[in-house]
C-alpha positions in Angstrom: 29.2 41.6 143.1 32.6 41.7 145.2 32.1 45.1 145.7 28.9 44.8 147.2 30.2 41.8 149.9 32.8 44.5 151.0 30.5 47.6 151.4 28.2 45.3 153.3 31.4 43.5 155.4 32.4 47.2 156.3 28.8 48.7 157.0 28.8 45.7 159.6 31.6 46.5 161.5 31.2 50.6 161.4 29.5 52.7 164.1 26.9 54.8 163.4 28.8 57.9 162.8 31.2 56.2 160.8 28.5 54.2 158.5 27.2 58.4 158.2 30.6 59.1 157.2 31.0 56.6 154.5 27.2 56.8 152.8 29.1 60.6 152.4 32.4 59.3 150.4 29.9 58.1 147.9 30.3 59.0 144.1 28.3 62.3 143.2 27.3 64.3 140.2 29.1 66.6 138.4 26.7 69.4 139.5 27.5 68.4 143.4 31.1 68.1 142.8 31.1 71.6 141.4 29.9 72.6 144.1 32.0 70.9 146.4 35.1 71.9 145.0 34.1 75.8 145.5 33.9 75.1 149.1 37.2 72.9 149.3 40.7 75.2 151.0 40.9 76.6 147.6 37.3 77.2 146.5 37.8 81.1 146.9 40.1 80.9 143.9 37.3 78.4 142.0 34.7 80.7 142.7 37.1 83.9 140.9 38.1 81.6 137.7 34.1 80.6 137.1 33.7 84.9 136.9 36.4 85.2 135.1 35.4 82.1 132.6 31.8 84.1 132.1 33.4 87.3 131.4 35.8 85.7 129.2 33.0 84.1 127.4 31.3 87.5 127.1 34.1 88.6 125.4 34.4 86.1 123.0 31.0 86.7 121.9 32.0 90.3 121.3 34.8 88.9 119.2 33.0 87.0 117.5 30.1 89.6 116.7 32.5 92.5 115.8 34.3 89.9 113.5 31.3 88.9 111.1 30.2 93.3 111.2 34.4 93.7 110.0 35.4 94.9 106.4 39.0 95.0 106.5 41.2 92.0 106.3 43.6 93.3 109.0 39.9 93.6 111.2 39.0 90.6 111.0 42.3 88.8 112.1 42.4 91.4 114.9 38.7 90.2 115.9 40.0 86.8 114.7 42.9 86.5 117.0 40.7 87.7 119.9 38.0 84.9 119.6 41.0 82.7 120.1 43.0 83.8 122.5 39.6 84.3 124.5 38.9 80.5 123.3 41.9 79.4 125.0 41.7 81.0 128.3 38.6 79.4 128.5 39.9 76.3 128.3 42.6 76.9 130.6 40.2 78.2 133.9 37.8 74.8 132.8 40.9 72.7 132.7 42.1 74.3 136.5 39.1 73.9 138.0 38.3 69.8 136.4 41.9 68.9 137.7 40.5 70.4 141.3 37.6 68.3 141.0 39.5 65.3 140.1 41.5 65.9 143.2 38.9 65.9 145.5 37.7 62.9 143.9 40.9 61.3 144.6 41.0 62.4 148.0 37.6 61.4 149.1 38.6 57.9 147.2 41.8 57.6 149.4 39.3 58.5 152.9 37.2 55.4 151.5 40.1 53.2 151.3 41.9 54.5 154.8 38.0 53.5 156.5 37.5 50.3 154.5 41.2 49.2 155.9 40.6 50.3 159.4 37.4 48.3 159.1 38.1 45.1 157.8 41.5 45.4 160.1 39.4 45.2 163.1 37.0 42.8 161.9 40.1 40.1 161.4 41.4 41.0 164.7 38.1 40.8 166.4 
């Protein structure tokens, strides 16, 4: 309810470009801020890890398939070892690129709080 007096307060006092602006800083999907964060200053190195992430999934799944056709013991912890290890680089390029999306998050939070300031600032002064 408070929230909604505010956004209507600031959408008052903006211009037109400005209102444009902040109907942009608006929350968005996790699809769109995928997508976002591969076109951020570092979205060339997003874009590499997603490749890498597939082809490290592709080689988990040949991990996985050459451990259940293994006979030997010492084969199947080799085979083992590799589902793992390709398990947790996985994880790692998913965990890079969520902390970039949470910073662009954060950042385009900060822009709403910089415009909201500068609005309300010159509607007391006005």
């Amino acid at each position: 309810m408070e929230k909604e007096k505010i956004d209507v307060l600031i959408r008052e006092t903006l211009s037109r470009d400005e209102a444009e602006f902040y109907n942009e800083l608006e929350e968005q999907n996790l699809i769109r801020e995928l997508i976002n964060t591969s076109k951020s200053s570092s979205g060339w190195l997003v874009v590499i890890m997603s490749i890498m992430h597939i082809l490290v999934f592709g080689f988990f799944i040949y991990c996985t398939i050459e451990f259940f056709d293994a006979e030997d013991t010492k084969e199947l912890l080799t085979w083992l070892a590799g589902g793992f290890m390709a398990m947790f680089v996985m994880v790692m390029l998913k965990l890079y690129v969520w902390m970039q999306m949470d910073k662009n998050v954060l950042k385009r939070e900060i822009k709403r709080l910089e415009l909201q300031i500068s609005s309300l600032s010159l509607k007391i002064t006005k």
